[in-house]
C-alpha positions in Angstrom: -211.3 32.3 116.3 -211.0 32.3 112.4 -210.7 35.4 110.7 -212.4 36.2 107.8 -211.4 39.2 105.3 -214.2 41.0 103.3 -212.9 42.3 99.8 -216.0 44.6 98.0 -216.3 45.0 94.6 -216.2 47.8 92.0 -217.5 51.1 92.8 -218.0 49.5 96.5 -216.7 49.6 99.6 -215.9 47.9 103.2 -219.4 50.0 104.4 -221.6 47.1 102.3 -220.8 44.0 105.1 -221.9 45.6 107.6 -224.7 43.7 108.1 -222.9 40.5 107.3 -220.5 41.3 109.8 -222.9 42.2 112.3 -224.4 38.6 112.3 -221.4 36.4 112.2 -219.2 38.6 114.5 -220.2 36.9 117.4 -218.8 33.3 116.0 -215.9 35.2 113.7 -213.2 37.7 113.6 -214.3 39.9 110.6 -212.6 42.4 108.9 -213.8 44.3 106.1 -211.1 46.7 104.0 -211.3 49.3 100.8 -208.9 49.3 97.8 -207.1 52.0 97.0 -209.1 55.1 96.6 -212.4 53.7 97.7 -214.1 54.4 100.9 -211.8 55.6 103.2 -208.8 54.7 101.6 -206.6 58.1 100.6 -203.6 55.3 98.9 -203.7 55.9 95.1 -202.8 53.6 92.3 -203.4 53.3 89.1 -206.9 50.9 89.1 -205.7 47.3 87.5 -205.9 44.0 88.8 -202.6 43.0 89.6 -202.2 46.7 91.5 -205.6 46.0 94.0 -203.9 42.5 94.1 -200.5 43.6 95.2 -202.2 45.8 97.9 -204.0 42.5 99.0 -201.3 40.4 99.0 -198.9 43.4 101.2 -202.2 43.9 103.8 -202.8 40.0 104.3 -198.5 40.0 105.5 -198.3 43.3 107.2 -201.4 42.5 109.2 -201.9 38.5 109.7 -199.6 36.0 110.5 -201.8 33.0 110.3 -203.4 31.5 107.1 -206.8 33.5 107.1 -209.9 33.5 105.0 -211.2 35.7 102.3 -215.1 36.3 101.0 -214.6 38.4 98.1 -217.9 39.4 96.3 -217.5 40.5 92.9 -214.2 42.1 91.9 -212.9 41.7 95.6 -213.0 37.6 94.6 -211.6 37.9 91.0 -208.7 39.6 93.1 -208.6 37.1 96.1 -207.9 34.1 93.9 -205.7 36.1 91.6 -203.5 36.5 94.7 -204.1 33.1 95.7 -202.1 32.5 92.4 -199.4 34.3 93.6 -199.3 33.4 97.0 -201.5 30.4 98.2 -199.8 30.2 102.1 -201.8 33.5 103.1 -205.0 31.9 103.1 -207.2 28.9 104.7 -209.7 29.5 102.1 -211.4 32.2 99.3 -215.3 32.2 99.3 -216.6 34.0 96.3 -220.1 35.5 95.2 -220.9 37.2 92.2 -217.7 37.1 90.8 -217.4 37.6 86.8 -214.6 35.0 85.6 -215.0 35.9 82.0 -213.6 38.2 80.1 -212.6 39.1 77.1 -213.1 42.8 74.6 -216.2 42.2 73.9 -218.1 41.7 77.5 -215.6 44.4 78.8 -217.1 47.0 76.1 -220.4 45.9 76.8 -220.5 46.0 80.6 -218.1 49.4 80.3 -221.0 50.5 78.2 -223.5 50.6 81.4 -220.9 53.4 83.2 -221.9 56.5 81.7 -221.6 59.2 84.6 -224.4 61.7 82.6 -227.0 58.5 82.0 -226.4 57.5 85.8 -227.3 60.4 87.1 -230.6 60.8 85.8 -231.4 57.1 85.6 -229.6 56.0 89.0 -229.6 59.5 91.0 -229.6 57.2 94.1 -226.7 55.1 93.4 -224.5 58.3 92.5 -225.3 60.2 95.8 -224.2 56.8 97.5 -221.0 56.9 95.6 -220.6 60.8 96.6 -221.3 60.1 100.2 -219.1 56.5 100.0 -216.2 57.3 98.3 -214.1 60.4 100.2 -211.1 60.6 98.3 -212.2 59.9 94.6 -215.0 62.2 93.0 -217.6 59.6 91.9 -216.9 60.4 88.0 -213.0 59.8 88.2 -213.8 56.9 90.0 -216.3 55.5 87.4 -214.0 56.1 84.6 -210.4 54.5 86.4 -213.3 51.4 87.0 -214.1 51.1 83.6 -210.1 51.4 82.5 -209.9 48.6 84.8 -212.5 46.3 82.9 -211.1 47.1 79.9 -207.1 46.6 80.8 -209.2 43.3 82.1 -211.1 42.5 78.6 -207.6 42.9 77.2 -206.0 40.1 79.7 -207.6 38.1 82.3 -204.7 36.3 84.2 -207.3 33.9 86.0 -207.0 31.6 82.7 -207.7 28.1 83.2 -204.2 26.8 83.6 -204.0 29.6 86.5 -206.7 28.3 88.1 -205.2 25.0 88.1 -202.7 25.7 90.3 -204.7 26.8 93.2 -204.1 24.7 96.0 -206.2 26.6 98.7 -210.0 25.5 99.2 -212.2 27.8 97.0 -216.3 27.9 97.2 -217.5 30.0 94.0 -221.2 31.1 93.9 -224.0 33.1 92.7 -227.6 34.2 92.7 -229.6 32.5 89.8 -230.9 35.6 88.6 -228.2 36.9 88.3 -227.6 39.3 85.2 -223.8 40.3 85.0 -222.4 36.7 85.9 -223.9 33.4 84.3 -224.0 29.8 86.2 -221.6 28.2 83.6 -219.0 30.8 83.4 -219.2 29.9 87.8 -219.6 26.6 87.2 -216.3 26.3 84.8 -214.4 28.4 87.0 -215.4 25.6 90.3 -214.4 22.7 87.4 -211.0 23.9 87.2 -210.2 24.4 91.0 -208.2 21.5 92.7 -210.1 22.3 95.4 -213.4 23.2 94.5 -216.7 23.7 95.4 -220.1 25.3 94.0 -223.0 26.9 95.8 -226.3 29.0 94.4 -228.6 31.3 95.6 -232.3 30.9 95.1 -234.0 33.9 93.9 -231.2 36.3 94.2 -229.8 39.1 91.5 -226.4 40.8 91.5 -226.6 43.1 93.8 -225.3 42.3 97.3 -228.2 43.7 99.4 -230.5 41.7 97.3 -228.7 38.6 99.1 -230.6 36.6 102.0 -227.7 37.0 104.4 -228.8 34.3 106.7 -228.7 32.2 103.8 -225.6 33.2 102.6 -223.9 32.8 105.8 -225.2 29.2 106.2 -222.7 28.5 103.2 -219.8 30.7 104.7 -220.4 28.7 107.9 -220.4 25.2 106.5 -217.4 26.1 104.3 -215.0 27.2 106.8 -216.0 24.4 109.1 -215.5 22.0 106.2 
């Protein structure tokens, strides 16, 4: 049975495939895990890229010792094909979904910008008790602000350039909703253009957010792509 490995993305957590996982367990070995200092996870580290992907890259060999696969949504696929940089062997194939490729100052100050802990809580009061109740080792505001150091130490280098992405060797299907407002369908669409191995897929009517997804269409594409 192929394993697949669910990597969330920022401010998330393993908790948001559980309904995924519930429908393709039966056909699957899913396994869904938390980065440093989110959900359950007590490890600290400083929040950066190539930190989250060293703690990828030392779970996929202490745990697996077959080539596996990876959906990363968001963050969680920025970091699966930055470690698919680094090490290729580890994986059978990377599915992403909403995952933001570009970056540079500007769009890091700009989506930093939308991560104001006092404006959250009374526009989003909500979406900070879910980060309160999700997040048990990190209070919600630390965690906010060691996310948006991460965007910014990511505005100031983004090492999935295009000549990185060229050397991925491993399968990669890179995707989005089309109404989607953080990530844009060329910035995907350039990213899938640069992959050896590449392939595209878009979801019809569907935002950012990961419960806005239609999971059973989603998993139509996860399904095809690992049979592929």
């Amino acid at each position: 049975m192929q394993t697949i490995l669910f990597l969330h993305g920022a401010l998330g957590s393993a908790s948001q495939f559980d309904s995924i996982i519930s429908k393709l367990n039966p056909n699957y070995n899913c396994i869904a895990i938390n980065f440093p200092k989110h959900g359950d996870n007590s490890i600290d580290c400083d929040f950066t890229i190539s930190n989250f992907t060293d703690y990828l890259i030392q779970y996929l060999e202490n745990n697996f010792t077959e080539k596996i696969f990876i959906f990363g949504y968001s963050m969680g696929g920025y970091i699966a094909l930055n470690a698919a940089v680094r090490k290729p062997e580890l994986f059978s194939g990377i599915i992403t979904l909403a995952t933001k490729f570009n970056w540079d100052e500007e769009i890091a100050m700009h989506e930093t910008s939308m991560l104001n802990p006092d404006i959250m809580e009374q526009k989003i009061p909500a979406f900070v008790q879910q980060l309160k109740n999700t997040h048990q080792y990190l209070d919600w505001r630390e965690l906010i602000s060691k996310t948006k150091n991460l965007m910014i130490d990511l505005g100031n280098f983004s090492p999935l350039s295009k000549s990185a992405l060229q050397t991925i060797d491993v399968k990669v299907m890179v995707g989005l909703g089309d109404k989607d407002n953080m990530v844009s369908i060329d910035e995907t669409l350039n990213t899938f253009r640069e992959l050896k191995n590449g392939s595209f897929y878009l979801l019809p009517n569907t935002k950012h957010p990961l419960e806005k997804v239609n999971y059973e269409l989603l998993i139509a594409h996860v399904d095809s792509f690992i049979k592929s």
